[in-house]
C-alpha positions, -999 to 999 in steps of 0.1 A, spaced: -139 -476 496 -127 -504 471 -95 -510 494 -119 -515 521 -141 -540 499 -106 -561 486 -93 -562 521 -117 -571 542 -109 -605 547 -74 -592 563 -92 -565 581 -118 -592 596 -91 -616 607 -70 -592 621 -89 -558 638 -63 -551 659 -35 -552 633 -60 -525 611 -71 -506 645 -32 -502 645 -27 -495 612 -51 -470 611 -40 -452 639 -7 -447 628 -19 -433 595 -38 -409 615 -6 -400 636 14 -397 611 -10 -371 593 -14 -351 621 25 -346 626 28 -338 592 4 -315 595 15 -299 626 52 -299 613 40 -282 582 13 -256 597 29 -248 632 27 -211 627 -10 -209 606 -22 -233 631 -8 -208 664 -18 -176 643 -55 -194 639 -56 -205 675 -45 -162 690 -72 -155 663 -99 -175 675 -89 -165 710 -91 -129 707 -109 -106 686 -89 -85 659 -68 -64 679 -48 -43 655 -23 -16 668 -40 15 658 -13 46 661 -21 70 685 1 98 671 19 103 636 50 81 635 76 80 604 94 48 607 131 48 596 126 27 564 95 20 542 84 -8 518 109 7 493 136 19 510 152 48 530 116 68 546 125 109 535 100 116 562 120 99 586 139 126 613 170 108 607 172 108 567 192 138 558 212 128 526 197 106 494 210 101 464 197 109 428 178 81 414 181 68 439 144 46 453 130 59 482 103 52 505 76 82 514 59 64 542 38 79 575 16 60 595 -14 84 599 -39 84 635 -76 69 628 -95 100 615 -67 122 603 -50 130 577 -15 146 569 -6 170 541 30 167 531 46 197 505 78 189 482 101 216 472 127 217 450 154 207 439 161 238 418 176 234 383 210 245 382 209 254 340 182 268 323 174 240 301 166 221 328 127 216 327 124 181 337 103 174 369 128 170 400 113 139 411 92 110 401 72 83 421 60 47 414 24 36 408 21 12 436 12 45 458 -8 30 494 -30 55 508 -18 87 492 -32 110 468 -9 134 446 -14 171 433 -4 180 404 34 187 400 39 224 394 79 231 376 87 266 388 114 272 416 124 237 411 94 217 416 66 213 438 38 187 450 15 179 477 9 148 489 -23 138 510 -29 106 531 -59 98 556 -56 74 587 -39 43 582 0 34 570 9 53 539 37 46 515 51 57 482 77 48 454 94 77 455 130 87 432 146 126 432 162 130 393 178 158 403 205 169 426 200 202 458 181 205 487 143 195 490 122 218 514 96 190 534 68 204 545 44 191 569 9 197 579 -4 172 607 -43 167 609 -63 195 603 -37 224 609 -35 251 586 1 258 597 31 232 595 36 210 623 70 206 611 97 210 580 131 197 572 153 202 546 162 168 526 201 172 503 199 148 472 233 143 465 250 132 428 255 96 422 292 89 425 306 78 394 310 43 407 272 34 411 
């Protein structure tokens, strides 16, 4: 307001050179702005166009790779490596749930008592049992509708039964057998 009040005399003598003036201002603000907020500015304008539209999976899918790496529930992970940090991710139909069961690896010594796998805090939509040490280890994992994913890292080295129950099932829908190999010496 004061820069209005000290140059009005130049504004009154000249309204077209301000009209001007101002104009450009204003151009130049809204280029900036669009150069800098293209994509908010599109993603405001599909949201304001159509309601919330979110792709809501019709069946359970198990993508290849999860927020922390290789997906074990993937079909096409076979082989992991020990300490190695994996992704335990499912994306769950509306209204169901999934029950996954870990087993193994066994120990190959007798001292070995320590668990066979251990998994990160940051756990999205999935509730754990608790881990039970005989045969080798074994867990179950529960997660209701919605993307599910998990911090996941096996300690020790053998095959890991996986063991899935799909909705409400009482039998498995599916299993697969998961080899943890040794870290080479190199890593």
């Amino acid at each position: 307001m004061d820069l209005l009040q000290q140059n009005w005399l130049w504004i009154s003598n000249n309204p077209w050179g301000f009209a001007s003036l101002a104009l450009f201002c204003i151009a130049l603000s809204w280029g900036a702005a669009s150069l800098f907020y293209r994509e908010r500015i599109e993603i405001l304008k599909e949201r304001l166009a159509a309601p919330e539209k979110r792709a809501v999976p019709a069946a359970f899918t198990y993508t290849s790779s999860g927020r922390h790496g290789t997906n074990i529930l993937a079909n096409s992970t076979n082989d992991v490596f020990v300490e190695e940090w994996l992704s335990f991710r499912a994306e769950v139909p509306p209204k169901d749930r999934l029950h996954i069961e870990l087993q193994g690896p066994k120990p190959k010594y007798l001292d070995d008592t320590g668990p066979s796998w251990m998994y990160g805090i940051g756990a999205i939509n999935w509730t754990a049992s608790g881990y039970d040490p005989h045969d080798g280890g074994r867990q179950s994992f529960e997660a209701e509708g919605g993307a599910a994913d998990l911090k996941l890292q096996f300690l020790r080295a053998g095959e890991v039964q996986i063991i899935a129950r799909e909705g409400t099932t009482q039998s498995p829908s599916w299993t697969r057998t998961l080899r943890v190999q040794a870290k080479s010496r190199g890593t």
